[in-house]
C-alpha positions in Angstrom: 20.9 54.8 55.8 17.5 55.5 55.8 17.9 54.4 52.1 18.6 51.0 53.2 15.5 50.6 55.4 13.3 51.6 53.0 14.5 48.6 50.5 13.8 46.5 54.2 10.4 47.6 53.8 10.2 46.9 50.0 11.5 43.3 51.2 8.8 42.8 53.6 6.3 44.1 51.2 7.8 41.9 48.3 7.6 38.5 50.4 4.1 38.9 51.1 4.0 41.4 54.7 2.3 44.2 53.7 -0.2 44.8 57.0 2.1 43.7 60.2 0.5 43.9 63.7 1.3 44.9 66.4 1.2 45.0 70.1 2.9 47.5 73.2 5.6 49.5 72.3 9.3 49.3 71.7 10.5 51.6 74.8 13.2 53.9 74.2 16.6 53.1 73.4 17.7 55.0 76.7 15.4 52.2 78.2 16.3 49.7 77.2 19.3 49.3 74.9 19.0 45.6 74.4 16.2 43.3 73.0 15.8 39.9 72.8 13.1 38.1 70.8 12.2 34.3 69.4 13.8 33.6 66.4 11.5 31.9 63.8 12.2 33.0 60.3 14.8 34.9 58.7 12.2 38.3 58.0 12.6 39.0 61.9 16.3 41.0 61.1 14.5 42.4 58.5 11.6 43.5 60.3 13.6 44.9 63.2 16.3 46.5 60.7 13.2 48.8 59.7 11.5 48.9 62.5 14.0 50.0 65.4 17.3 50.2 63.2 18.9 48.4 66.1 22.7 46.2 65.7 22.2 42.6 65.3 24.5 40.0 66.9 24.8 37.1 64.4 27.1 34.3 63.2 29.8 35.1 60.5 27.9 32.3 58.3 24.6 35.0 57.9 26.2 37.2 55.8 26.1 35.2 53.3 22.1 35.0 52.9 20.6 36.4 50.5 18.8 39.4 51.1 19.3 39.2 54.8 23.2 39.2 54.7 22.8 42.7 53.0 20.4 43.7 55.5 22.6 42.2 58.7 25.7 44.2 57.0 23.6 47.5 57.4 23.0 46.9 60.8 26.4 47.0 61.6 26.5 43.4 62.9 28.1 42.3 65.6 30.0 38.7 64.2 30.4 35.8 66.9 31.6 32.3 65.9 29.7 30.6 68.7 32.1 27.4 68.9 34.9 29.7 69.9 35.5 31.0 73.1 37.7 34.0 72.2 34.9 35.1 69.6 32.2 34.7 72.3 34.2 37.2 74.6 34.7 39.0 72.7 31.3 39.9 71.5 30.1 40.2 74.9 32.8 42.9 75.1 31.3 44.8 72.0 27.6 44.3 73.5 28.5 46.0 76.6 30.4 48.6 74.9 27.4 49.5 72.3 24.0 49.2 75.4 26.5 51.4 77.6 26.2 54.4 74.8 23.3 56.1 73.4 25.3 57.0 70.1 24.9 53.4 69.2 21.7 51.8 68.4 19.8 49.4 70.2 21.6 45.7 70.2 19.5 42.9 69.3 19.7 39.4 70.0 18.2 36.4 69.2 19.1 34.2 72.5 17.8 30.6 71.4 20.2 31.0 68.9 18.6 29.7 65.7 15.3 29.4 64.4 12.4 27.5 65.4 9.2 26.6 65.0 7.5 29.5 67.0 5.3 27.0 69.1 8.0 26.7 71.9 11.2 28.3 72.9 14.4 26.5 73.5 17.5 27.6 76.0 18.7 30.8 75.6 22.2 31.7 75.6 24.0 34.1 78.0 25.3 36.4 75.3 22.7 39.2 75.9 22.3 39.0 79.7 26.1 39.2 81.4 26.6 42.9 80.5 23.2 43.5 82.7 21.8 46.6 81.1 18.1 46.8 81.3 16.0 44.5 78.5 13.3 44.7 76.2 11.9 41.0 75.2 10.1 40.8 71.8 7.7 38.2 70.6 7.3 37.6 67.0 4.1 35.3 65.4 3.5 33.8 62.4 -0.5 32.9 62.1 -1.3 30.6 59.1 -3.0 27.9 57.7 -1.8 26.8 55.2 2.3 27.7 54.9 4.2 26.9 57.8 6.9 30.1 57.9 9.1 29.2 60.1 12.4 28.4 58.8 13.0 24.8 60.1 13.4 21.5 58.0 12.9 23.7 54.5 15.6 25.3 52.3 16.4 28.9 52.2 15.3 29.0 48.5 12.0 27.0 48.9 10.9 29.4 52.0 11.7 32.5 49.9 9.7 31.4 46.7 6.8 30.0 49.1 6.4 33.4 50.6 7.1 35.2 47.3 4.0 32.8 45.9 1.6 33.8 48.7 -0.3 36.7 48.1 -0.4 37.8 52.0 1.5 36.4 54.8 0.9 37.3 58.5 3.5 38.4 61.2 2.4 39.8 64.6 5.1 41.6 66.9 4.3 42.4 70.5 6.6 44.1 72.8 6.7 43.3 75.9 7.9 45.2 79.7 11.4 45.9 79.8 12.9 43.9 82.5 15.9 45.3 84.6 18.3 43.5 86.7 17.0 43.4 90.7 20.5 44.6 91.4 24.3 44.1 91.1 24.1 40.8 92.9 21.4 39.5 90.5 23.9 36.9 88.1 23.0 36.2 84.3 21.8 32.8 84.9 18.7 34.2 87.1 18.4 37.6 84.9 17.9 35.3 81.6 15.6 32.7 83.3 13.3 35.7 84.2 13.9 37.3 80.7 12.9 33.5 79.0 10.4 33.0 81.8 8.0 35.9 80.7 8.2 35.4 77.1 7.2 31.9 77.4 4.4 32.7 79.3 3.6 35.5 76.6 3.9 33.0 74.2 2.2 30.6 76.2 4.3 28.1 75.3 6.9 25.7 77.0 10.8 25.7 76.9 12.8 23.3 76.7 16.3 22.2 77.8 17.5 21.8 73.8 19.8 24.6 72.7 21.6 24.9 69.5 23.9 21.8 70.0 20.7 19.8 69.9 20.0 21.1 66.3 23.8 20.2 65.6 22.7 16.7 66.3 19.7 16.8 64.8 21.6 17.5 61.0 24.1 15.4 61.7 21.6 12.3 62.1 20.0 13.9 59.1 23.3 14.1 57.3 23.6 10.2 57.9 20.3 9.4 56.6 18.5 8.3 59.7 14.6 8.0 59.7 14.3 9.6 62.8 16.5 12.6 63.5 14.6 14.2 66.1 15.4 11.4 68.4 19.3 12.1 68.4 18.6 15.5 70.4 19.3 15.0 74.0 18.4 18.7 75.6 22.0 19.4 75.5 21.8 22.5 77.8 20.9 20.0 80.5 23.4 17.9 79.1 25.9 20.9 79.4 24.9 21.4 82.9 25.2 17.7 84.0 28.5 17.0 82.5 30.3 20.0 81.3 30.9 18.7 77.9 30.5 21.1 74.8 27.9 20.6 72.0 31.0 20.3 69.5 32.2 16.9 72.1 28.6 15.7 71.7 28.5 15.9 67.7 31.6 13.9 67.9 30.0 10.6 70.5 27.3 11.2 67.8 29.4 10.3 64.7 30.9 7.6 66.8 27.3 6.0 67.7 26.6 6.4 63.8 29.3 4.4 62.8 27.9 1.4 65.3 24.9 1.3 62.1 21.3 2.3 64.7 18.7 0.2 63.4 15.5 2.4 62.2 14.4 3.0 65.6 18.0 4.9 66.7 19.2 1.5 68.6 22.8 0.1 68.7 23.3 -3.6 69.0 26.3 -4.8 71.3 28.3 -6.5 68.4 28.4 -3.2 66.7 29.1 -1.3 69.6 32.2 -3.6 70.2 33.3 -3.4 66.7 33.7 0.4 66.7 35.5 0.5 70.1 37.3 -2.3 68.6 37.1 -4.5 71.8 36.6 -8.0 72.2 33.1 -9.9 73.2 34.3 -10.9 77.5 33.6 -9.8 80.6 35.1 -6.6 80.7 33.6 -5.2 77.5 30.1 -7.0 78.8 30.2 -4.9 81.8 30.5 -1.4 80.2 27.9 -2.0 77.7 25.5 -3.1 80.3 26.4 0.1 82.6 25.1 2.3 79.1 21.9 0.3 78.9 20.0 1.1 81.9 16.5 -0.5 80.0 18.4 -3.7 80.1 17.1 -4.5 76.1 20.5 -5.7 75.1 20.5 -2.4 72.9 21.5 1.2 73.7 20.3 4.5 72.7 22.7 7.9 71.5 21.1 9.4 74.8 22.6 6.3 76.7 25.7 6.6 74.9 26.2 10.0 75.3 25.2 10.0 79.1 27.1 6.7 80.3 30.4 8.2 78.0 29.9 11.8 79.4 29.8 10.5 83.2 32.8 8.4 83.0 34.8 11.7 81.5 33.6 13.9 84.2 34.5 11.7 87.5 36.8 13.3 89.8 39.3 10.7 89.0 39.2 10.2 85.5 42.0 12.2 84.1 44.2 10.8 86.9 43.3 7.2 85.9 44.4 8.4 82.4 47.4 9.7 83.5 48.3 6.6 85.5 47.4 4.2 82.6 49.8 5.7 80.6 52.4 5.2 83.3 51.5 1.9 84.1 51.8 0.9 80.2 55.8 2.3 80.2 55.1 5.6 79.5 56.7 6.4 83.3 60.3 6.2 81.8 60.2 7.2 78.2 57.8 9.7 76.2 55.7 6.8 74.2 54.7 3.1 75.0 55.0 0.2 72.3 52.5 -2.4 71.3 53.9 -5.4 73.4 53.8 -3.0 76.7 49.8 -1.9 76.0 49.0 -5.5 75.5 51.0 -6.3 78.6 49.1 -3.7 80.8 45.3 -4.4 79.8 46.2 -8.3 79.8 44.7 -8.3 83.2 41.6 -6.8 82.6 41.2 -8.9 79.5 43.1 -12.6 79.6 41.1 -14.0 76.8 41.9 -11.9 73.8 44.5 -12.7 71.7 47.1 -11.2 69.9 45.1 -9.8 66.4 42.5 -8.9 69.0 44.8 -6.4 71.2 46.5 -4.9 68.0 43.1 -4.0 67.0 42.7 -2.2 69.7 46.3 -0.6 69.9 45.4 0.8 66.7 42.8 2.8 68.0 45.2 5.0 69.3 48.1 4.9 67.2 46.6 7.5 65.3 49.9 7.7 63.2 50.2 3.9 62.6 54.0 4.2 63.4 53.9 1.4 66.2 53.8 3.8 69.4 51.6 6.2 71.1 52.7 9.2 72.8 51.1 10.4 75.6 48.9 13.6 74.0 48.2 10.4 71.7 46.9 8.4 74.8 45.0 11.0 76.4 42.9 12.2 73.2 41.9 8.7 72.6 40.5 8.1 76.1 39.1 11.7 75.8 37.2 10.6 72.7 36.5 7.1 73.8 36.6 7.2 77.4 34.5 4.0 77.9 37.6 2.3 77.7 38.8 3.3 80.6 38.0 0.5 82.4 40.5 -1.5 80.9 43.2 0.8 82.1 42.1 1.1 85.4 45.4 -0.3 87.8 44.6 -2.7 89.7 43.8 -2.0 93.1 46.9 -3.2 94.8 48.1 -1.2 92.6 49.2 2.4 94.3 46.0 1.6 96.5 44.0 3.4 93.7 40.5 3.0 94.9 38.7 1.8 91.6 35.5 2.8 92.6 36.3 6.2 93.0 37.4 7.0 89.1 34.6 5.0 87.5 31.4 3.2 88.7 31.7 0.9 85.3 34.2 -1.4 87.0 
């Protein structure tokens, strides 16, 4: 092994590191068998493979990288698919099991869980905090000038031969106090704010509410040429928090908002907003387009989109009101409803549309195109578009559902 972390060294030394300074101490691992530290470039689980030989927790998609996949594999990584709940478990398992054993290196984890620019620090994830065994946080800095190191808007390959081209590149590493739990009531939440709270102040730098979902935004805005991407990030811890939607739901209200066509300046005009809900210019579809633009500009924001869509999911009532819709529209006596039965239900909430212009709309969720929609058809679609709820909403003699109650749009 310590084969391996002498060709870590020769890496550091190859891309440009060859004086690295330092600050504090690591503690022992008895210590403190976990670190944390800011993620800014990809030499930091290089760095710490030679430095403290500790087990990284990383995503499956790192072993690929070049250099640093071989290095990862050597630490005997700990894989987590982030987007899956079973995977995040079960890494926390694996975690516990390694900081609860001094046979086992020290665990490190980068909680903001992707790089960034090293100026400010972003929400950090629970991963490293739940199994509350005592923590060391690590800061890691990257002084320059002229070359920018942190791995952000810049390929893999452009970074590499940058720092290959540099004769000397800085990196700083300070260590900072381990911080213990207070005690066994003390949940993860509070141990991780204390954990981010003294690195930012170490840092002296601020942290935000964005989180990895925000940099899923950011390259899919990217991915659809816009010419501000940055503005598509909508701190999606707080938006986590607020609403209990994942950052995987939020990429998918973000492809929706792309297909309405924003203007240059990330704005969504109402015709295009109707034509991707596939509704009708009336009163109805004027009403939930004005309860999304709170500015009152006769435009709406992804922000606004996501917010206004995100709130309507997460009333009490919604999924009732779902679940009732799809009654109402036949599907209380057989397993699907047909066309003429969903045109019959919404007529009330939208008398001026005509025939062409309900199909449209039928065919929004009849995913299949086989002339019915089931019900796990029904419920995804409202899921996905939930805006349209209001159309569905019974009437209020109906069932003496109180409309106000399930949404606020109506």
């Amino acid at each position: 092994m310590w084969i391996t972390r002498l060709c870590a060294r020769c890496i550091l030394f190859s891309f440009g590191y060859q004086w690295i300074k330092r600050k504090g101490r690591p503690a022992p691992r008895e210590v403190a068998p976990i670190i944390v530290s800011n993620h800014v470039s990809y030499i930091e689980p290089i760095f710490y493979f030679y430095e403290l030989f500790a087990t990284i927790v990383a995503s499956e998609s790192h072993d690929s990288i070049p250099y640093v996949g071989t290095i990862i594999r050597a630490m005997q990584v700990i894989y987590v698919n982030r987007f899956v709940q079973s995977s995040r478990r079960q890494a926390i398992r694996e975690i516990k099991r390694r900081a609860s054993c001094d046979r086992f290196p020290r665990v490190l984890l980068f909680p903001e869980g992707t790089t960034t620019n090293g100026r400010n620090l972003i929400s950090f994830q629970l991963g490293a905090f739940i199994p509350g065994y005592p923590i060391q946080p690590v800061i890691v800095r990257y002084p320059h000038v002229h070359f920018d190191q942190s791995w952000g808007n810049v390929s893999l390959g452009k970074l590499m031969f940058r720092m290959f081209t540099q004769f000397h590149n800085f990196f700083e590493v300070e260590y900072l106090p381990v911080i213990s739990p207070l005690d066994d009531k003390e949940t993860a939440v509070h141990f991780r704010e204390r954990t981010s709270r003294a690195i930012a102040t170490a840092m002296n730098a601020v942290q935000t509410g964005h989180s990895y979902g925000d940099i899923m935004l950011h390259m899919k805005a990217q991915e659809a040429k816009q010419e501000n991407p940055s503005s598509f990030m909508v701190e999606m811890t707080k938006v986590e928090s607020l609403f209990h939607i994942s950052s995987t739901e939020a990429v998918d209200f973000l492809a929706k908002f792309l297909a309405m066509h924003p203007d240059p300046s990330g704005r969504v005009q109402y015709h295009d907003f109707l034509r991707v809900l596939r509704l009708k210019a009336c009163p109805q579809s004027a009403k939930i387009f004005a309860f999304i633009d709170v500015e009152k500009s006769g435009t709406i924001t992804f922000r606004q989109f996501l917010y206004g869509s995100a709130h309507v999911m997460t009333q009490p009532g919604f999924h009732q009101a779902c679940e009732e819709a799809f009654a109402g529209c036949g599907g209380a006596v057989k397993a699907f409803i047909v066309e003429q039965e969903f045109r019959d239900f919404i007529q009330p909430s939208s008398p001026s549309w005509n025939e062409d212009e309900a199909h449209n709309l039928f065919m929004l969720f009849d995913d299949n195109n086989d002339g019915r929609i089931d019900k796990d058809d029904f419920l995804s679609c409202l899921r996905r578009n939930p805006l349209l709820i209001a159309f569905f909403i019974p009437q209020p003699q109906q069932k003496g559902l109180d409309v106000n109650e399930v949404i606020e749009i109506v």
